[in-house]
N, C-alpha and C positions, 0 to 999 in steps of 0.2 A: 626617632620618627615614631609616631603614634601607629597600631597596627591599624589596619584597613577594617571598614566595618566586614568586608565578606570576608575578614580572617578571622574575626571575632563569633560571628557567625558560624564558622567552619568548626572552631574551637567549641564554642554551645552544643552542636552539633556531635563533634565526634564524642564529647563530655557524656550523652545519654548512653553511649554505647549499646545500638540498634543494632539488631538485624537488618540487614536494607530489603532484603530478599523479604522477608515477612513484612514489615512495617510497611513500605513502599507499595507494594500491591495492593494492599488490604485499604492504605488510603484514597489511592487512584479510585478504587471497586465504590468506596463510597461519594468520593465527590462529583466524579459520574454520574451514580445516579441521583445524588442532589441536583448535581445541574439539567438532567437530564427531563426530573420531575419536574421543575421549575420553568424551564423553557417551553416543555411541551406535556403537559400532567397528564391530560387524557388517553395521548399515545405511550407514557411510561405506565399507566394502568393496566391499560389494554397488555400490551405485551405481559408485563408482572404476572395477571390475574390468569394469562394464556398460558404461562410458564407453569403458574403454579398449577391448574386446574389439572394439567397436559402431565406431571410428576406424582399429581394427586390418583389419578385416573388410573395411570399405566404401572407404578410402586405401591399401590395403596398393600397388594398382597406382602409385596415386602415389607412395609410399616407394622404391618401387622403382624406377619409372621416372625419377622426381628423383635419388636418387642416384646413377646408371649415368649420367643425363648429365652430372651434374655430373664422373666422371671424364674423360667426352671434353672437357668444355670446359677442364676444365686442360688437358689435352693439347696443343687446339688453343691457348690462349691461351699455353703454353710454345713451339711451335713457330712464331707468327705474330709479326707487328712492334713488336706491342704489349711483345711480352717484353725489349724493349730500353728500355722505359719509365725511367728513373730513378722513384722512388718518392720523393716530395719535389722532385722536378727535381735537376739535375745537381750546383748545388752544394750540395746537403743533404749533412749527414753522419752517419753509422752513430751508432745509440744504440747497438752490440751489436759484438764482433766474433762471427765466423761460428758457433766454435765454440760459444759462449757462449749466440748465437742458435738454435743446434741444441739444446741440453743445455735451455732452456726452454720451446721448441715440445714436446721429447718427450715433458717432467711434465708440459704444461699440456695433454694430450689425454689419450692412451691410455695413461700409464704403470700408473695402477694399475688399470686393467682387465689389461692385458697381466701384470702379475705375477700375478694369483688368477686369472684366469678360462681360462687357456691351459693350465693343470693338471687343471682340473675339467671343461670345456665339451667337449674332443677324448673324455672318457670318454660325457658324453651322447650326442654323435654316434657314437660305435662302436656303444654298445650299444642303441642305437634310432635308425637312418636316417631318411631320409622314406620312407613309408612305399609312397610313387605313383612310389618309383623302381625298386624292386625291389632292393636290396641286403639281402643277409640280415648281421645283426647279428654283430660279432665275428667277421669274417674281413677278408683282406687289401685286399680292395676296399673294403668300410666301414672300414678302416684310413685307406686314401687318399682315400676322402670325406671321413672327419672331417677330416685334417690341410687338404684342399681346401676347404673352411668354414672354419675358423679361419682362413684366408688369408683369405676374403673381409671374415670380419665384421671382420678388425683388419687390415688394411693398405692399401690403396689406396683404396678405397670410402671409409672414415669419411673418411681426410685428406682424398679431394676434398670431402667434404663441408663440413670445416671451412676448407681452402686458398681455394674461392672466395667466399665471403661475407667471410673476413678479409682478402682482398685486392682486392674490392672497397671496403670501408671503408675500408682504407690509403691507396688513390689519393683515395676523394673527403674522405679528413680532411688527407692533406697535398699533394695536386695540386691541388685544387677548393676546400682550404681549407674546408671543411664542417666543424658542430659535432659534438661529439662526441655522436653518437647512432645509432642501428640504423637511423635514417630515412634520414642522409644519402647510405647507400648505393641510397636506392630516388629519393631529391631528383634524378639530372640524367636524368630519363626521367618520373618521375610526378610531379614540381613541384610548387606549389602542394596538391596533393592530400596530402603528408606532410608539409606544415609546422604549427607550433603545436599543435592538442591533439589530431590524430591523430598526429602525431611521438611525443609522451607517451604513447596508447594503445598503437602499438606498441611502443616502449619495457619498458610493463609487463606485454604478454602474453608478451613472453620473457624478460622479468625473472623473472616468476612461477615461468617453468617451470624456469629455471635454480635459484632460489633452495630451492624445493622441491627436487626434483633435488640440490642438493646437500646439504639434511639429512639425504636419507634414505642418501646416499652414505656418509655421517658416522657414520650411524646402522651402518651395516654394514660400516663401516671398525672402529670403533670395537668389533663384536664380532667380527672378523676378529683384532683386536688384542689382546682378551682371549684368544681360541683358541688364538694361538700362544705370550700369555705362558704360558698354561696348560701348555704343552709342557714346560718350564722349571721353573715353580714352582707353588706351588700357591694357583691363583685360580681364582676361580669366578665366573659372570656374573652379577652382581648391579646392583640401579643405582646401589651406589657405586661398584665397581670400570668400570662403565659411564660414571660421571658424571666418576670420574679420566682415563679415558682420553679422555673426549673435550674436558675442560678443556684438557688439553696439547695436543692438537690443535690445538684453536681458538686458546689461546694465542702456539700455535707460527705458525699460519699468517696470524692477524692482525699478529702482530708484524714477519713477512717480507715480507706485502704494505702496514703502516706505516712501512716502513724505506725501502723505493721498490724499483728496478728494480733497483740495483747492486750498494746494500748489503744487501736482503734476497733480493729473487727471485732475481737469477741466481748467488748462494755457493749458496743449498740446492738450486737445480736441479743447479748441476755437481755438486756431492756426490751428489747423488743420480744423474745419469746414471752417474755414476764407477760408484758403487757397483752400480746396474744392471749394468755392462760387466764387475766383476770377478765378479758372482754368473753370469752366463751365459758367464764362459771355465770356472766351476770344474763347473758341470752340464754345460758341454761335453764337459770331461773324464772325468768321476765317473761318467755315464752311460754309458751304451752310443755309443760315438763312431760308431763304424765302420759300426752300422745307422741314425742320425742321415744319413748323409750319402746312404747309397742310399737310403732312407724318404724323404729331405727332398728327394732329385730326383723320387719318386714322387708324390709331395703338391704339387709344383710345376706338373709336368707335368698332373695331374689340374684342378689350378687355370686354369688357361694355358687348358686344353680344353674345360670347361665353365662359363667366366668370366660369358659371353652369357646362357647358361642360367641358372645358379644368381643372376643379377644380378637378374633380369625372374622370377622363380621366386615365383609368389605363390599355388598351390596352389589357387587360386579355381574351376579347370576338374574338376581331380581328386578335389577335397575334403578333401586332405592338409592336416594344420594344422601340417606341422613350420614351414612360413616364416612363419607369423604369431607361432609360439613364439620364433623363434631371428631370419630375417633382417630380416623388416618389426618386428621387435622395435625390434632392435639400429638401424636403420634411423630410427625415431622416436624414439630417445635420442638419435643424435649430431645429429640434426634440432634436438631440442629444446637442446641444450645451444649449440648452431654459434653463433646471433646473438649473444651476449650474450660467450662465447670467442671471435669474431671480432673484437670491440674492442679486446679484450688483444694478441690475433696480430698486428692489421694495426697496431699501432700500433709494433710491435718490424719493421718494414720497412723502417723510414727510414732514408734514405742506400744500397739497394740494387735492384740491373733486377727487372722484375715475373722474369724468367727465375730469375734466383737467388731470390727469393723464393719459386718454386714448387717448389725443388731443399730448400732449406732444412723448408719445412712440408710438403711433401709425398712427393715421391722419398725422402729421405733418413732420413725416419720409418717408410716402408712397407719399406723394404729393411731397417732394422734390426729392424721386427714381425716380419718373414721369418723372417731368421735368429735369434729370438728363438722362434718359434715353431715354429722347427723341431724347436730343442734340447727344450724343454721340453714341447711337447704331443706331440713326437715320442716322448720317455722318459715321460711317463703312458701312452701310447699303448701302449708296448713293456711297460711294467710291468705293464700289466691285460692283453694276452694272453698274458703270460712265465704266471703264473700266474693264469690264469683268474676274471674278475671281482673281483679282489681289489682293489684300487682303484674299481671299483662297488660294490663294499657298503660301504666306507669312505663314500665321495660320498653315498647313499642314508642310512646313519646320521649323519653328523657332519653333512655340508651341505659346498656347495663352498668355504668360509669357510678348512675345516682342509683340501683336499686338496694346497694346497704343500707344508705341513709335512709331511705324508703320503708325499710324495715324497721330499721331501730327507732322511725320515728313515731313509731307505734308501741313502743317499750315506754314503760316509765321513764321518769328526770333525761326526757328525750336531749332539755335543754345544756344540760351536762354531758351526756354520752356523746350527740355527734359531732361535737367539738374534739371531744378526746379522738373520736373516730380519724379526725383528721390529723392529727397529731401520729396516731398508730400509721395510717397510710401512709405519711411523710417517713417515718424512722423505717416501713416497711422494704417502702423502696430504696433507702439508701441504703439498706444494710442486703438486700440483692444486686445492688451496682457494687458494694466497693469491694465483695471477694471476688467477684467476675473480673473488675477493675486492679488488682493484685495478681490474677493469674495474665492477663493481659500484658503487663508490665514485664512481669516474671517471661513471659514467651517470647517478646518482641525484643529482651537484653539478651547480649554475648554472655556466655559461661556462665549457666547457672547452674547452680551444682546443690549439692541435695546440703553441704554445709553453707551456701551463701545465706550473708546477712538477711534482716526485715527488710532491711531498707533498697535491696536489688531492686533494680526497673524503677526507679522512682521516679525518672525525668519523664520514661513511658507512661509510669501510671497517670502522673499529670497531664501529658500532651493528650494521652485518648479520653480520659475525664472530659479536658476541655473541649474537644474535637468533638465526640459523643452530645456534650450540650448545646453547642452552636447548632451540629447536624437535626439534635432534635426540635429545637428551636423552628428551625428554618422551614423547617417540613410541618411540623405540626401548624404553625403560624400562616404558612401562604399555599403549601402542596398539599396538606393532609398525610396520615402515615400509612395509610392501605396500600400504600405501592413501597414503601420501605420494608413495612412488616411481611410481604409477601417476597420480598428479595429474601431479607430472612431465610423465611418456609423454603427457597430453593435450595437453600444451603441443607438443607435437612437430606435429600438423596446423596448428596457427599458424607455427608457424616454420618446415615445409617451404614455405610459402607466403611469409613472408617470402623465407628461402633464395632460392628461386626467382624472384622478383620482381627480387632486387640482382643476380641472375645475369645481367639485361636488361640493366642496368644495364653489366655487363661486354662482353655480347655488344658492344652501342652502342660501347665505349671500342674491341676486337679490331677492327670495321672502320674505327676511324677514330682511331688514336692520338694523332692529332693533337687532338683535343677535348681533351686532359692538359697541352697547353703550357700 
């Protein structure tokens, strides 16, 4: 007798070898509130935006004050004993060489934030400061605020954010020998208390917020991609031309993160840093060079000087809402995404000193946002007051989606460049889905262990690739993604609080390195 199809099914099923406890939640949380947009958008907004504004308001001190410590404690944990750790012990050996390890750290955080938002975000800041600072809009001082913001939200700050929770997990998945889970960096301080089904609870409250989080990223990838083919040819955003682009996405970045570490992630990372490093020598050039370099010492120096300030800056006293728009934003995103890209990062550590590990994911990514941000929010900068507001009304009609093309379209062999632009967007984004999409897989499978295969979580990593496409899909197409991307952002007060917790975890290992033999 033929078996039944729900025996076949059962068989498919158990074949993935899921956690139920993680997977199970994480997917209820989102199809909720897929349906939930769908059925009734206005009132899933409303609550979203309530939620978010209501965590923004009442945590912002703690956004801020978690991640300004989290950069002193890399600091100190790069300058103290600990930095001499082996990661795996002495004779482990590199999954990665350096370069290879650099070119994957930098897609798998800020790469496609740094491409679209460093053209658009320096024109909000010129043209509307905080308002409790006293800077008047669109002159040379609001010049070197903005560029001194954009240093903050994308260079030092996020990496310490994401540097110490992924190298806490590093040391207790290959020093301590811990499972692979978001718990076992909170396991050699709070014991007993995160094993078994509070393990699994945390697990999937930063499951959630990552997975969300990365639809709606999808979602606006996806019309990012349309925008600039639009430059080109002639397309219009529809939810076929919607639903093409984000098949290839998804395609692209399930298939990089089912291929494993070597043969998929890290060929499209280096192509894609490549291709990053020759798009910012040619805007080096193509721009205005010569005021890039005195601007970009201006914007440094301003950074340098009110580092302290604008860190702890949470507008609570004044009433000013610029840092609840912009830093305790920004703030609660890398919050929220950290735990779950912490497993990816710490897991690419192996065979090297916690010191080099913190030069790797963190120094070495903040210096290139630097000089990435000098060129590029430096030439937006210079193009909206060369001619007056002209790239603010662009930004204000189109959306910050089309302000790179916008810019480049003022560069020479424009008809060359924003083609490649698109091309760069596309690889940018799949290669920040498909190590998210690997640690995802990795979390949601039984026994994984710090010798398991590439190929662990494979049926996962495909189920939430495709899960993630459809979701983005759906939203982007009939709901919009402001109410997804803000479920996200809630996730961000869970996972500052995780963050924080494994940071104990660390502090404990800094005075006594020896707990790591």
């Amino acid at each position: 007798m033929e078996p039944s199809l729900i025996y076949k099914l059962r068989l498919q099923y158990e074949s993935l070898n899921l956690r139920p406890l993680v997977f199970w939640p994480t997917f209820t949380i989102l199809m909720l509130a897929v349906a939930f947009s769908i059925v009734d958008l206005e009132r899933f907004l409303q609550i979203t935006r309530s939620m978010n504004d209501t965590i923004l308001e009442q945590f912002g001190w703690l956004f801020s004050y978690g991640s300004f410590y989290l950069v002193l404690l890399t600091a100190a944990a790069y300058l103290s004993p600990l930095g001499k750790v082996v990661i795996g012990g002495s004779e482990s050996t590199p999954l990665l060489s350096k370069p290879r390890w650099f070119f994957i750290t930098l897609c798998t955080t800020l790469a496609v934030g740094i491409l679209f938002w460093t053209t658009s975000e320096p024109i909000y800041h010129l043209n509307a400061p905080p308002v409790s600072k006293g800077i008047v809009p669109v002159t040379t001082e609001a010049a070197a605020f903005s560029l001194s913001a954009m240093f903050l939200h994308w260079s030092f700050t996020p990496y310490a954010i994401y540097t110490i929770p992924s190298l806490t997990f590093a040391l207790a998945f290959y020093n301590r020998r811990l499972p692979f889970s978001i718990s076992s960096s909170l396991r050699p301080v709070f014991g007993h208390w995160v094993k078994g089904k509070t393990a699994d609870f945390i697990d999937t409250l930063a499951l959630s917020a990552l997975v969300t989080g990365m639809a709606s990223s999808l979602g606006t990838g996806a019309l990012s991609l349309i925008g600039g083919t639009s430059e080109v040819m002639d397309v219009s955003t529809t939810p076929v031309s919607l639903g093409i682009a984000i098949t290839l996405v998804v395609v692209t970045f399930v298939w990089s993160a089912a291929s494993g570490l070597h043969r998929g992630i890290a060929k499209l990372s280096s192509i894609n840093a490549l291709l990053l490093l020759l798009l910012g020598l040619f805007a080096a050039f193509a721009g205005p060079s010569l005021y890039l370099l005195s601007f970009g010492a201006v914007g440094i120096g301003t950074y340098a000087s009110t580092f302290l300030e604008m860190s702890l800056f949470t507008g609570s006293i004044t009433g000013d809402d610029w840092p609840l728009q912009w830093s305790v934003f920004y703030w609660a995103i890398w919050f929220a995404w950290a735990p779950v890209s912490a497993l990816f990062l710490g897991r690419l550590g192996r065979g090297y000193s916690v010191r080099e590990y913190i030069r790797i994911n963190f120094l070495y990514p903040s210096l290139f946002a630097i000089v990435w941000i000098v060129i590029f929010s430096g030439t937006a900068i210079h193009m909206d007051m060369s001619d007056p507001g002209s790239l603010n009304v662009a930004l204000q009609e189109q959306g910050p989606g089309k302000m790179l093309y916008a810019v480049f379209s003022q560069f020479p062999f424009s008809g060359l460049t924003v083609p490649l632009l698109v091309f760069i967007a596309f690889i940018s984004f799949v290669t920040a889905a498909d190590s998210n999409t690997d640690a995802i897989g990795r979390l949601c499978a039984k026994d994984v262990t710090a010798e398991s295969e590439e190929k662990t979580g494979l049926g996962a990593k495909i189920l939430w690739g495709a899960m993630i496409g459809v979701v983005s899909w759906t939203m982007v197409s009939f709901a919009g993604v402001d109410g997804i991307r803000m479920l996200s952002n809630l996730g961000g007060i869970a996972a500052v609080t995780i963050v924080l917790a494994s940071s104990i975890t660390l502090l404990k290992w800094l005075m006594n390195p020896r707990l790591l033999d």
